[in-house]
Biopython code that builds the backbone (N, CA, C, O; Angstrom):
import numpy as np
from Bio.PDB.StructureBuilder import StructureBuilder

atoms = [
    (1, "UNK", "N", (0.847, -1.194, 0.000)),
    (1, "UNK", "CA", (0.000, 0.000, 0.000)),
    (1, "UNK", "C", (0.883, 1.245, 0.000)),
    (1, "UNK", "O", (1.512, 1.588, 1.001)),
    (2, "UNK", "N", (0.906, 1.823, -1.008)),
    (2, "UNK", "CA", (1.469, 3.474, -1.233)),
    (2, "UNK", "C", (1.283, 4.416, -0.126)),
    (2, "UNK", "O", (0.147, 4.373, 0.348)),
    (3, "UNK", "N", (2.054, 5.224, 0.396)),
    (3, "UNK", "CA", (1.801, 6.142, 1.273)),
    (3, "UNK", "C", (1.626, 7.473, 0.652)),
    (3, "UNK", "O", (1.595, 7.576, -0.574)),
    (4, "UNK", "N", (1.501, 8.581, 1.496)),
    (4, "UNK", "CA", (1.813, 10.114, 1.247)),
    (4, "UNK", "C", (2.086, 10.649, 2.398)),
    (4, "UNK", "O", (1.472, 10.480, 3.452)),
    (5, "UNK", "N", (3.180, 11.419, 2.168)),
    (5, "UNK", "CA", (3.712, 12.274, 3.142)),
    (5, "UNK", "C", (4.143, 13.571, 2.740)),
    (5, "UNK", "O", (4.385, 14.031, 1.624)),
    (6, "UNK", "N", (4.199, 14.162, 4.102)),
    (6, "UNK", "CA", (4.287, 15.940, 3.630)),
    (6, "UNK", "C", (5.583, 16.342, 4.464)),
    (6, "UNK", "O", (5.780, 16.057, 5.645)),
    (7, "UNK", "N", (6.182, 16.849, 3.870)),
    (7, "UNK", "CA", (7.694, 17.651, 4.761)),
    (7, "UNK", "C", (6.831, 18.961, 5.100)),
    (7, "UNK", "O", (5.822, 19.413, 4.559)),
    (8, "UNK", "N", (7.643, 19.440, 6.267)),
    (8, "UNK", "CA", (6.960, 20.753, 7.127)),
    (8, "UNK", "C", (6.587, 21.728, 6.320)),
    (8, "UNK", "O", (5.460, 22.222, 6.349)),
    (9, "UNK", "N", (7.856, 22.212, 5.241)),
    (9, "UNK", "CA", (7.587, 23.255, 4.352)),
    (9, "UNK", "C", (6.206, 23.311, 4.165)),
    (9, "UNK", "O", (5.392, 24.158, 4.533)),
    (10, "UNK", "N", (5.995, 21.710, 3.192)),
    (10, "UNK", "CA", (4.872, 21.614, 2.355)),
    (10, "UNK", "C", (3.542, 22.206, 2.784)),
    (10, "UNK", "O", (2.763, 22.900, 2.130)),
    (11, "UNK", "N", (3.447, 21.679, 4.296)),
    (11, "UNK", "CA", (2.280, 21.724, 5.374)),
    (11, "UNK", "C", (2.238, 23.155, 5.179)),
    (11, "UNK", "O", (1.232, 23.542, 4.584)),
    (12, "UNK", "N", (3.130, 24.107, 5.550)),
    (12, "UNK", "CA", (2.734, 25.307, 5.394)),
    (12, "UNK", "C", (2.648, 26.199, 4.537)),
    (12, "UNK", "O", (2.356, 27.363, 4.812)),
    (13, "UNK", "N", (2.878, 25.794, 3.441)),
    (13, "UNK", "CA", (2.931, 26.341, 1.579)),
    (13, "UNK", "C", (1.749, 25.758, 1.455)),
    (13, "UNK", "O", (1.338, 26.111, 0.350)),
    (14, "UNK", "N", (0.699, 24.828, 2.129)),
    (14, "UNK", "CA", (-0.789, 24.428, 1.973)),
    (14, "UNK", "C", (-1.369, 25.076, 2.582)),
    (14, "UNK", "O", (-2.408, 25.529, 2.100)),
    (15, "UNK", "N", (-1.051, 25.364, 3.679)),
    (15, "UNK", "CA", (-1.851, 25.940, 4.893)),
    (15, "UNK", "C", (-2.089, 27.556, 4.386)),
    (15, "UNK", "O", (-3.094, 28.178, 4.732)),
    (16, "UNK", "N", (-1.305, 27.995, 3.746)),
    (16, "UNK", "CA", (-0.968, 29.454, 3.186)),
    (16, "UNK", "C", (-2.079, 29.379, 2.118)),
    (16, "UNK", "O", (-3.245, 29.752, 2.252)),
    (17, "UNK", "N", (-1.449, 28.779, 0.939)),
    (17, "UNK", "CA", (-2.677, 28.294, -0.201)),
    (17, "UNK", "C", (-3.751, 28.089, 0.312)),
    (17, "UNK", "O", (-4.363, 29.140, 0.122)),
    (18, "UNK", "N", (-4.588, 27.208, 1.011)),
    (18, "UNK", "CA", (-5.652, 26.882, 1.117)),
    (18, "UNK", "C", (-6.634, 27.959, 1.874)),
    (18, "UNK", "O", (-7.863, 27.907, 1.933)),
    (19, "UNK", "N", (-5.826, 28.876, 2.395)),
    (19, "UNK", "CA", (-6.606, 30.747, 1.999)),
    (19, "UNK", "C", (-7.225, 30.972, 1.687)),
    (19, "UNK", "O", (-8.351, 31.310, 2.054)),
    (20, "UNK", "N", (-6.666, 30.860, 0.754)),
    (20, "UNK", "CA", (-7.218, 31.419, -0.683)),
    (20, "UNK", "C", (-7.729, 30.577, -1.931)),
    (20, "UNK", "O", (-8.022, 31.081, -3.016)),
    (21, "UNK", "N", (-7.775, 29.623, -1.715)),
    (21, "UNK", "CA", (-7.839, 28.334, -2.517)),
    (21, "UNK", "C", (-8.361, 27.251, -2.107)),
    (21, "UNK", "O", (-7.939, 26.118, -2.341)),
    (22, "UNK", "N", (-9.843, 27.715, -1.113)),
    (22, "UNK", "CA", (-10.494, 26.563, -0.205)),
    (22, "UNK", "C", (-10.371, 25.036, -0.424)),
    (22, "UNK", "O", (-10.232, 24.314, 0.564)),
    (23, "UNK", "N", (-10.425, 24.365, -2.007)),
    (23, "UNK", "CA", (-10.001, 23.504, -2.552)),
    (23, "UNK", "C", (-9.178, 22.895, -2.490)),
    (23, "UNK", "O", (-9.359, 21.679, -2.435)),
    (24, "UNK", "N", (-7.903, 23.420, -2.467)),
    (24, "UNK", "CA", (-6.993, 22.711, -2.578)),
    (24, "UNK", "C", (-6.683, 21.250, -1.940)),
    (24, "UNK", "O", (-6.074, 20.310, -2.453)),
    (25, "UNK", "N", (-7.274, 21.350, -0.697)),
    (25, "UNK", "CA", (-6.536, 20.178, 0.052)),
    (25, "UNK", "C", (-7.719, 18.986, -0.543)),
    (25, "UNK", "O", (-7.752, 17.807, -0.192)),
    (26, "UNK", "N", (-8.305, 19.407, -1.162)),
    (26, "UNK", "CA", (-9.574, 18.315, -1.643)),
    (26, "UNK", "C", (-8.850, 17.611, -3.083)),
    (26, "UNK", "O", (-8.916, 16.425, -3.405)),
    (27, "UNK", "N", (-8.080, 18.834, -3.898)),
    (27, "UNK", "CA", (-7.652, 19.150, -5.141)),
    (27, "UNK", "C", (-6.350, 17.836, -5.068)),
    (27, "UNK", "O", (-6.283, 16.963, -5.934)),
    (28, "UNK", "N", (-5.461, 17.909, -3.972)),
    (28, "UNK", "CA", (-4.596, 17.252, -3.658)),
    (28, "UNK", "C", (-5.300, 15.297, -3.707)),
    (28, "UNK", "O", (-4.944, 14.486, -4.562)),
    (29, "UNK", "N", (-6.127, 15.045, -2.766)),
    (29, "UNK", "CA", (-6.836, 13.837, -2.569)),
    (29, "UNK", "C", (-6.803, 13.423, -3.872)),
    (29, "UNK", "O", (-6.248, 12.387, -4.239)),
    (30, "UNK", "N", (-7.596, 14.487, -4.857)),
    (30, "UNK", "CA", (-8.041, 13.841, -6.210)),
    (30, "UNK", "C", (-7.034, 13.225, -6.981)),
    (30, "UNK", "O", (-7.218, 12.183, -7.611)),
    (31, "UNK", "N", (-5.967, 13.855, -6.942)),
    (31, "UNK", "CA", (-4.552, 13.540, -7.628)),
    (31, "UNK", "C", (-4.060, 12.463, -7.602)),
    (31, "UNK", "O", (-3.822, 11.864, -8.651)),
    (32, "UNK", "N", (-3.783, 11.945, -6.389)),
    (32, "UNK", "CA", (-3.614, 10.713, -5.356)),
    (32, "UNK", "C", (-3.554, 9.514, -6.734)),
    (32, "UNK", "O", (-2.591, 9.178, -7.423)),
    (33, "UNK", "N", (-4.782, 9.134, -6.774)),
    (33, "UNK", "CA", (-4.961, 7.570, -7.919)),
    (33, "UNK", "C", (-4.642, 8.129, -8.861)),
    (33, "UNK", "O", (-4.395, 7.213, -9.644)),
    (34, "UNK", "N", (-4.464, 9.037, -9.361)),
    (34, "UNK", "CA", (-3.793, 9.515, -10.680)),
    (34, "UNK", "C", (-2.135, 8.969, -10.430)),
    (34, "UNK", "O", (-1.455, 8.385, -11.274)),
    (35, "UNK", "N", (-1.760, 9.294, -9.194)),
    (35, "UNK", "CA", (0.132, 9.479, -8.791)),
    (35, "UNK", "C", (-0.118, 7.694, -8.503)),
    (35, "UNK", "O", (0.907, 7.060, -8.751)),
    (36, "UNK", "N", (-0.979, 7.066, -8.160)),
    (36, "UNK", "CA", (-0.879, 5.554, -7.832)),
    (36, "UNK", "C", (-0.727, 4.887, -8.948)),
    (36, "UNK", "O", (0.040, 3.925, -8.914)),
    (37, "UNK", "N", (-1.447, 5.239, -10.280)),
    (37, "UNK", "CA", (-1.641, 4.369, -11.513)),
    (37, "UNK", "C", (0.020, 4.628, -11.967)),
    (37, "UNK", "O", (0.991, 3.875, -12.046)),
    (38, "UNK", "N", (-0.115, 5.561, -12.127)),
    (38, "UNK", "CA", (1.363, 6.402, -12.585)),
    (38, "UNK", "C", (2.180, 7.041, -11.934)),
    (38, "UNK", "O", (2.104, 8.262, -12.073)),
    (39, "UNK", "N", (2.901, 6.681, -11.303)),
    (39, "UNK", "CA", (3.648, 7.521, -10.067)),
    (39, "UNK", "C", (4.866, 8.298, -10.863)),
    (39, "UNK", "O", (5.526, 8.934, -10.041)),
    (40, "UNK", "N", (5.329, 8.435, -12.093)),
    (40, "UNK", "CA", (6.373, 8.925, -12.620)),
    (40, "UNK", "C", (5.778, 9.953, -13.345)),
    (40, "UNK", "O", (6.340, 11.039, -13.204)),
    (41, "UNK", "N", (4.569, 9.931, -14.259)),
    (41, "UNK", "CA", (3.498, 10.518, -14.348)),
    (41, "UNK", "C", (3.476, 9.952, -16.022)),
    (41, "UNK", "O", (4.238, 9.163, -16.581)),
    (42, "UNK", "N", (2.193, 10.757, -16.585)),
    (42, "UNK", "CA", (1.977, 10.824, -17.791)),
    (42, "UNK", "C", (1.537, 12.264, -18.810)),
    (42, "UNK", "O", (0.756, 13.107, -18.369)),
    (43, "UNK", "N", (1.802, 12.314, -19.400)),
    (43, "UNK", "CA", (1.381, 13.343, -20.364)),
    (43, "UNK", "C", (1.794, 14.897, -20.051)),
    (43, "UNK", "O", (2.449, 15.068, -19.024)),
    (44, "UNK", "N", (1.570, 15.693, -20.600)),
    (44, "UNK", "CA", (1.655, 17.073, -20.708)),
    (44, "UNK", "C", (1.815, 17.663, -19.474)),
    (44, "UNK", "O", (2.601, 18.591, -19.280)),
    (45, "UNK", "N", (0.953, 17.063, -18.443)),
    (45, "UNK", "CA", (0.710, 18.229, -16.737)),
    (45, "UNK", "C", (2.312, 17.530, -15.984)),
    (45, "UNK", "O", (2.863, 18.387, -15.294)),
    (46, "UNK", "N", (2.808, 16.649, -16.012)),
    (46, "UNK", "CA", (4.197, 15.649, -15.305)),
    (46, "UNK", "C", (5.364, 15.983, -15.810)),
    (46, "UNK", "O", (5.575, 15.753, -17.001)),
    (47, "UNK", "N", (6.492, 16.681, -14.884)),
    (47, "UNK", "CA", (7.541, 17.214, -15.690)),
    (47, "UNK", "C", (8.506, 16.317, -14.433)),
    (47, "UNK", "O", (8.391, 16.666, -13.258)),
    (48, "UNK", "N", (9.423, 15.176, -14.811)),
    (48, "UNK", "CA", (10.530, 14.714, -14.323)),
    (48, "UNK", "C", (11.461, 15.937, -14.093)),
    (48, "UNK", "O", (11.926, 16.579, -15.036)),
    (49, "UNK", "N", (11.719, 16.240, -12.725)),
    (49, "UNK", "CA", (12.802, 17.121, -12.103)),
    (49, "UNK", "C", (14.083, 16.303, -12.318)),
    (49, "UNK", "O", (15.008, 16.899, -12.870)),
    (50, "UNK", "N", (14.264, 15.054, -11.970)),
    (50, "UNK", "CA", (14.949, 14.772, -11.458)),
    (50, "UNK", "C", (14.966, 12.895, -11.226)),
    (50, "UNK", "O", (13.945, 12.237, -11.030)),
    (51, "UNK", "N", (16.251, 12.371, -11.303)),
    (51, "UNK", "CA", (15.958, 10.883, -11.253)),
    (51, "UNK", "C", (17.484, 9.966, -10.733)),
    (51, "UNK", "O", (18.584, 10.060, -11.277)),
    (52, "UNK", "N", (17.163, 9.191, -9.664)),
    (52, "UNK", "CA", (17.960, 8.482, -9.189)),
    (52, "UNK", "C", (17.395, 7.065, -8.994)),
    (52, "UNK", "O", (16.273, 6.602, -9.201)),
    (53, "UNK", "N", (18.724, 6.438, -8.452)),
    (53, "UNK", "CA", (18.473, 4.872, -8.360)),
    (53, "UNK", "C", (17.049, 4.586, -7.698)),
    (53, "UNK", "O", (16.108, 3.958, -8.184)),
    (54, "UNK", "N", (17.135, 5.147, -6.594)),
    (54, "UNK", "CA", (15.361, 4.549, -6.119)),
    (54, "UNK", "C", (14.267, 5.895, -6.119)),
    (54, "UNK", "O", (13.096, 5.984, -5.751)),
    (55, "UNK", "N", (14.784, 6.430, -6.438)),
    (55, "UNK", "CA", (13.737, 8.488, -6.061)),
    (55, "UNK", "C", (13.745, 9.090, -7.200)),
    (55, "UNK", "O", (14.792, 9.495, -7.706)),
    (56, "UNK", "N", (12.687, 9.215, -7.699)),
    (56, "UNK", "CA", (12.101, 10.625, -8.636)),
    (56, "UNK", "C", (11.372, 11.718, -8.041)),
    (56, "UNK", "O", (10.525, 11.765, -7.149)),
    (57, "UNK", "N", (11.982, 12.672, -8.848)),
    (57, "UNK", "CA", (11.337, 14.246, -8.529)),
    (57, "UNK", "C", (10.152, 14.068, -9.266)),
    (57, "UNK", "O", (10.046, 12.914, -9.683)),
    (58, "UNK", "N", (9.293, 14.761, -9.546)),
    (58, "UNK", "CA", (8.151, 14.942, -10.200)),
    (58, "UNK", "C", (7.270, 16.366, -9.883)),
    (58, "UNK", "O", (6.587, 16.444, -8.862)),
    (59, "UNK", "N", (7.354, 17.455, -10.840)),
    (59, "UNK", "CA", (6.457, 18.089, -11.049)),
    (59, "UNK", "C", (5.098, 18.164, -11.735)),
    (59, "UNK", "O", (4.939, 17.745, -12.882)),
    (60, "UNK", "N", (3.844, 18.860, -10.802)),
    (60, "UNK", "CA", (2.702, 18.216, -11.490)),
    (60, "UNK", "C", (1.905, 19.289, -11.658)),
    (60, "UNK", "O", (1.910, 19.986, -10.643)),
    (61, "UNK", "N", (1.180, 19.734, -12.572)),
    (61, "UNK", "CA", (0.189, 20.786, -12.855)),
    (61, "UNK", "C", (-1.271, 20.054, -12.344)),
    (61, "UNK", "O", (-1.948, 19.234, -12.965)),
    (62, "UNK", "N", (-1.476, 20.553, -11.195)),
    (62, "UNK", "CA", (-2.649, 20.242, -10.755)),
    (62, "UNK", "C", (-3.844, 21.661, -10.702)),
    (62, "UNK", "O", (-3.793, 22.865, -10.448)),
    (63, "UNK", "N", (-4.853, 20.675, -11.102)),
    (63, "UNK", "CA", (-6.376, 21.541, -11.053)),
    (63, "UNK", "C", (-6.563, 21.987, -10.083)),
    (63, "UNK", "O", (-6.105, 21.401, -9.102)),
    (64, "UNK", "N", (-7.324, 23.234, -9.897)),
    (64, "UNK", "CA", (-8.144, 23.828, -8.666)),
    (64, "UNK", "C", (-8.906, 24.184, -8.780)),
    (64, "UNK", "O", (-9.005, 25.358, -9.138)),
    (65, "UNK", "N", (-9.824, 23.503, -8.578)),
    (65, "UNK", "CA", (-11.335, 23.946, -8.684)),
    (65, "UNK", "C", (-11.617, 25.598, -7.942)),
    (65, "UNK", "O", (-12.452, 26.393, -8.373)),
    (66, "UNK", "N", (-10.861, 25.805, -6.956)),
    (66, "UNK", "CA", (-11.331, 27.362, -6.420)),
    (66, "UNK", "C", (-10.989, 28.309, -7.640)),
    (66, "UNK", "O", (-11.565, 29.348, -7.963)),
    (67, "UNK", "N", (-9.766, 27.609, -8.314)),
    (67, "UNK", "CA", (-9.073, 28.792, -9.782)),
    (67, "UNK", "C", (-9.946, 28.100, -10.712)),
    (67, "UNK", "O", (-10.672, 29.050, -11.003)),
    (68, "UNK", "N", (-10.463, 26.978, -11.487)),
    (68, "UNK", "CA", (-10.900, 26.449, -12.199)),
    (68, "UNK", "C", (-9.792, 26.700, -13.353)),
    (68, "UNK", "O", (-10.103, 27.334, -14.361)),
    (69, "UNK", "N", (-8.187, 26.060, -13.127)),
    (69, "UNK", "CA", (-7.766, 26.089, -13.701)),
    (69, "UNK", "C", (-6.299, 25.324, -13.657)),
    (69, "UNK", "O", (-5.776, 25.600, -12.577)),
    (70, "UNK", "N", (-5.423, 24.430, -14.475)),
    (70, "UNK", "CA", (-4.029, 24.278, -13.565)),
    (70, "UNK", "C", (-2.859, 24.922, -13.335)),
    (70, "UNK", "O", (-1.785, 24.749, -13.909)),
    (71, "UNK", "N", (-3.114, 25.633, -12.512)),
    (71, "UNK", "CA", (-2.120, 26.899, -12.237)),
    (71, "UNK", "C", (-1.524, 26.344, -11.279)),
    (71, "UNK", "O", (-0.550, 27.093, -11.209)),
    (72, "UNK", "N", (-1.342, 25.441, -10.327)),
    (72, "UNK", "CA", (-1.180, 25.172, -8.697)),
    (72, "UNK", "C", (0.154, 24.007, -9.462)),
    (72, "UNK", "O", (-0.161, 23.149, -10.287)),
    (73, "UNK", "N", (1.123, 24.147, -9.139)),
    (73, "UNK", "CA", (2.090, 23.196, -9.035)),
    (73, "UNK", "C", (2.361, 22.209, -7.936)),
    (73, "UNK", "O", (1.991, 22.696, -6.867)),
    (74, "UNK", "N", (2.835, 21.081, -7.802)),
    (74, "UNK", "CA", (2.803, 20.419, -6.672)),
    (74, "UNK", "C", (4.656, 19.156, -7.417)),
    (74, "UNK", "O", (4.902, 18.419, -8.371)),
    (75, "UNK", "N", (5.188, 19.538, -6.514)),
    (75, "UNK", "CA", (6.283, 18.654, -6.169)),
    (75, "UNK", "C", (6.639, 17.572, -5.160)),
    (75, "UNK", "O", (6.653, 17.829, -3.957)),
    (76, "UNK", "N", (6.912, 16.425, -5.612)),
    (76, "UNK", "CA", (6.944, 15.367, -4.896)),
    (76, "UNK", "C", (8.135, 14.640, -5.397)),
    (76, "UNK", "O", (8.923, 14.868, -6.314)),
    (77, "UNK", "N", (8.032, 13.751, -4.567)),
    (77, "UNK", "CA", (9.799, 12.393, -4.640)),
    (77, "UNK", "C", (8.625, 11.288, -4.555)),
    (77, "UNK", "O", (7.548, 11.479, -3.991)),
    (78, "UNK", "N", (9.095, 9.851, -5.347)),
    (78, "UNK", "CA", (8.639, 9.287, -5.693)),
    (78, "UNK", "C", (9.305, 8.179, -4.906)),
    (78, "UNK", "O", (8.380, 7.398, -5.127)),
    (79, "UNK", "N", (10.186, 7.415, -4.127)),
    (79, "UNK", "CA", (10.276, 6.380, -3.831)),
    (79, "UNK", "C", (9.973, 4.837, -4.207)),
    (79, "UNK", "O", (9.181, 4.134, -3.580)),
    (80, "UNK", "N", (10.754, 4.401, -5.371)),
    (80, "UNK", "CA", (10.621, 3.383, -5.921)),
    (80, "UNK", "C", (10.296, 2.317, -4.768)),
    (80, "UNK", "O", (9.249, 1.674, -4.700)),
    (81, "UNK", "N", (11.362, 2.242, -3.882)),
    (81, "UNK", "CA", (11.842, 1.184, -3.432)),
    (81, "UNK", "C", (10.723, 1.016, -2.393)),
    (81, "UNK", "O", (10.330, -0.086, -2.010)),
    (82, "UNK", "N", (10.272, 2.119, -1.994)),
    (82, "UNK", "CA", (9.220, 1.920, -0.286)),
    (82, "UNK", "C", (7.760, 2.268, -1.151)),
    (82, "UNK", "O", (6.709, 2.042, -0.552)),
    (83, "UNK", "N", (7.719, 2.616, -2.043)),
    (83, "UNK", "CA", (6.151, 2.583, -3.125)),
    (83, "UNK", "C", (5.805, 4.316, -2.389)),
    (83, "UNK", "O", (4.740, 4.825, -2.740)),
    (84, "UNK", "N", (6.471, 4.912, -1.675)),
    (84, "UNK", "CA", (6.135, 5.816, -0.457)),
    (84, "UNK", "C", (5.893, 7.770, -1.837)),
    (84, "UNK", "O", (6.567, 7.695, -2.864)),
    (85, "UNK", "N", (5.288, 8.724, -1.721)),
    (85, "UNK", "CA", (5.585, 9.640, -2.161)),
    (85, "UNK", "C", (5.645, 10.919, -1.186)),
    (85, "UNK", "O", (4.683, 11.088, -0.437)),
    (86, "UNK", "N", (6.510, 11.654, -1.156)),
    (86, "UNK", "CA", (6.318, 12.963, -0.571)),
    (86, "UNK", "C", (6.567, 14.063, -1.039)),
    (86, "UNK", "O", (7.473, 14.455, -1.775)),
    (87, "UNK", "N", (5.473, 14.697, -0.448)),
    (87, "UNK", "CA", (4.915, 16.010, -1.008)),
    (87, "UNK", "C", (6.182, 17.163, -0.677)),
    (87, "UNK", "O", (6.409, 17.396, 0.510)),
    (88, "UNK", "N", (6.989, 17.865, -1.720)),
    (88, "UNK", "CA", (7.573, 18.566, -1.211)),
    (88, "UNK", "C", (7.630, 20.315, -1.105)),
    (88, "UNK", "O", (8.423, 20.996, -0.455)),
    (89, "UNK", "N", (6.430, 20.789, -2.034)),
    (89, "UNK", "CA", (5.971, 22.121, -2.593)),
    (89, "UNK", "C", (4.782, 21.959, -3.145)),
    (89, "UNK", "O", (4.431, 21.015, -3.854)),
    (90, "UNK", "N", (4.025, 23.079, -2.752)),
    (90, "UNK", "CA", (3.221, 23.532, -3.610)),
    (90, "UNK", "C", (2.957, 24.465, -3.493)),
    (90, "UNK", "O", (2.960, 25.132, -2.458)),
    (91, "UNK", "N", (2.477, 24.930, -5.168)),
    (91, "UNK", "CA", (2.732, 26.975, -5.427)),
    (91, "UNK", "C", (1.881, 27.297, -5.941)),
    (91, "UNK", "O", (1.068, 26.455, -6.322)),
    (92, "UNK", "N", (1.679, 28.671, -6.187)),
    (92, "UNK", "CA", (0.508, 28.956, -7.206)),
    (92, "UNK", "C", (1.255, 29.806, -8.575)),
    (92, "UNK", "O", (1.756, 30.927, -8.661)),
    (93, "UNK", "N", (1.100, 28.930, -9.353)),
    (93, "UNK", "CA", (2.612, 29.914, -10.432)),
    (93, "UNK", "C", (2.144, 31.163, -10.948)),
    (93, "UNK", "O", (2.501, 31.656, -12.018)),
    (94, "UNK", "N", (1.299, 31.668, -10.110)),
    (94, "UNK", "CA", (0.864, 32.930, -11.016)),
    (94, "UNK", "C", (1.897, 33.888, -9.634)),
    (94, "UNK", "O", (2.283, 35.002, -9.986)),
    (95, "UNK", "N", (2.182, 33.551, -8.565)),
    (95, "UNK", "CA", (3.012, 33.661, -7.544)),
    (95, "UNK", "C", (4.232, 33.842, -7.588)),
    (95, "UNK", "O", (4.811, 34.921, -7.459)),
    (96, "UNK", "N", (4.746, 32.695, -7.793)),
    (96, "UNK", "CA", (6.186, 31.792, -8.087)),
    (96, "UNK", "C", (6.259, 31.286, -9.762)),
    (96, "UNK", "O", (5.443, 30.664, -10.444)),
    (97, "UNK", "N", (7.716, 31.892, -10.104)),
    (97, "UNK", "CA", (7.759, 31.335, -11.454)),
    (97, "UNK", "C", (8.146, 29.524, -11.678)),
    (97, "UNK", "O", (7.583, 28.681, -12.377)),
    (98, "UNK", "N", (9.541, 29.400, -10.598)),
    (98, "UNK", "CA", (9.666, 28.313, -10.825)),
    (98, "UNK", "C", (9.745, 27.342, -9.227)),
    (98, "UNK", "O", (9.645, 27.873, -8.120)),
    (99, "UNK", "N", (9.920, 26.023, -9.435)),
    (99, "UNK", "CA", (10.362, 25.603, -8.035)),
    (99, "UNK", "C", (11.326, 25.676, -6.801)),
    (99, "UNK", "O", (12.416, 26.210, -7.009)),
    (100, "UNK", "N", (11.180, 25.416, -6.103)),
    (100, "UNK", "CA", (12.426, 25.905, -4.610)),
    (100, "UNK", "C", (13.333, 24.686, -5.004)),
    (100, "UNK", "O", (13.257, 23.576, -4.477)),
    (101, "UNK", "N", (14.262, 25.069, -6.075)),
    (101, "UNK", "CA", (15.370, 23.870, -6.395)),
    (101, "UNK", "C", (16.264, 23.705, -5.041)),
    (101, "UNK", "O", (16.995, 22.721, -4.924)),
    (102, "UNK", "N", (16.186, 24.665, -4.054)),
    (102, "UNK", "CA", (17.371, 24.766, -2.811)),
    (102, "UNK", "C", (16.544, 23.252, -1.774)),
    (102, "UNK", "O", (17.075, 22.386, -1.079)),
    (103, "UNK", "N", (15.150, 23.506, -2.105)),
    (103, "UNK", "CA", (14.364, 22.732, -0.874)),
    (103, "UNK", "C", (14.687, 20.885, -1.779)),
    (103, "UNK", "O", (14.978, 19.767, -1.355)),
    (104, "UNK", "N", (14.520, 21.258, -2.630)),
    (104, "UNK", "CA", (14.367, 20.167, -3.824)),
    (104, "UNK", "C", (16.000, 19.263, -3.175)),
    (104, "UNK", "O", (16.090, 18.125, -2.714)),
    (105, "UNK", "N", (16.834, 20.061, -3.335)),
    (105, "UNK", "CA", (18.426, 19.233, -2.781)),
    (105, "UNK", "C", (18.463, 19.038, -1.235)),
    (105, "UNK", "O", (19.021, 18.084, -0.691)),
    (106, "UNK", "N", (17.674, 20.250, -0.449)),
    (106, "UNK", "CA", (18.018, 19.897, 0.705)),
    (106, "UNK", "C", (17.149, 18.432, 1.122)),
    (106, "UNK", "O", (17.601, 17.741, 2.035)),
    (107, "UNK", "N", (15.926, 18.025, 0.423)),
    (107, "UNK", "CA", (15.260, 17.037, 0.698)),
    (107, "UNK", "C", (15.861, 16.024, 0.245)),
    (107, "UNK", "O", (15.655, 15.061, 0.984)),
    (108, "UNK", "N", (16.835, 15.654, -1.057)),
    (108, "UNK", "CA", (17.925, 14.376, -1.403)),
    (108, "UNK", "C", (18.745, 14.102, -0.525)),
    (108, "UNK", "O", (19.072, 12.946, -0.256)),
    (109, "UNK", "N", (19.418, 15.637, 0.331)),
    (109, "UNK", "CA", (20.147, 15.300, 0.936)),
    (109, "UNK", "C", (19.501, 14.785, 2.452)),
    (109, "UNK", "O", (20.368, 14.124, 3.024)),
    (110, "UNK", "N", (18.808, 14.841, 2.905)),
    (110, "UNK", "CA", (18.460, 14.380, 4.097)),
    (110, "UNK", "C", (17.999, 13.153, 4.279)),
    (110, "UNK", "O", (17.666, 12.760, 5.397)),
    (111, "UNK", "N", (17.893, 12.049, 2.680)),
    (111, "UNK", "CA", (17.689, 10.858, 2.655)),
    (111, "UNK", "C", (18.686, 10.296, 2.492)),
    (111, "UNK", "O", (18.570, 9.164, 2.960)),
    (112, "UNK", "N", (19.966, 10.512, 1.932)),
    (112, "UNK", "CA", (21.026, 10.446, 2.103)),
    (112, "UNK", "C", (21.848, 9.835, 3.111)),
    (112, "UNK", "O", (23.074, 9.927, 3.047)),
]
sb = StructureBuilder()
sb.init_structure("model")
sb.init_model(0)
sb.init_chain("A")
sb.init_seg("    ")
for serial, (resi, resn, name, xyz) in enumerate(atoms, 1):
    if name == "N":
        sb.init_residue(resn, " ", resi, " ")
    sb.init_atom(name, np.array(xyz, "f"), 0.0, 1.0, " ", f" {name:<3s}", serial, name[0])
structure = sb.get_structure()
C-alpha cells in the first residue's frame, strides 16, 4: 500500500494556499490515484525534475477547482523502493515562477 507524506515546508505552503484556494486540500486527494496508476506521471501536466536509483522528482500541474484552472504546481519524490511519495511544494505559479530547487536538494540530501 502506497503512502503520502508531507515535509513541514509543504504543510505550510498548503496551509498558506488553502486561503485562498479553499479547494486545494480536496484538489490534492483527487490527484492521489492519478500518482498511484502512474507515479512517474503521464502526459503534458508531469515534468521529471529529477531521477535516481530509487527516487524521482516529479512536477505536477494540478487543477483547482477554487481557480478552475491548472495553475497550482505540486512537487513530490517518488520512492521506488518503499512505493512511499512525498509532497515537497506547492505553489501557485501565477506567484512563483519556478520551483524551490534549494528545498528540492536539501530534501535528497536528508535521505542520504
Amino acid at each position: 500500500m502506497a503512502k503520502f507524506y508531507q515535509l513541514p515546508q509543504f504543510r505550510k505552503d498548503l496551509k498558506k494556499l488553502s486561503r485562498k484556494y479553499p479547494s486545494l486540500q480536496s484538489d490534492i486527494e483527487d490527484i492521489q490515484p492519478v500518482l498511484l496508476a502512474s507515479p512517474s506521471g503521464i502526459g503534458k501536466n508531469f515534468t521529471i525534475i529529477n531521477t535516481a536509483k530509487e527516487i524521482t522528482i516529479v512536477k505536477v500541474r494540478i487543477h483547482c477547482e477554487s481557480l478552475r484552472a491548472r495553475s497550482v504546481r505540486l512537487i513530490y519524490a517518488y520512492h521506488k523502493d518503499r512505493i512511499e511519495f512525498m509532497y515537497i511544494e506547492i505553489y501557485f505559479k501565477g506567484d512563483k515562477e519556478n520551483e524551490d530547487r534549494e528545498r528540492i536538494i536539501d530534501y535528497l540530501k536528508s535521505i542520504n
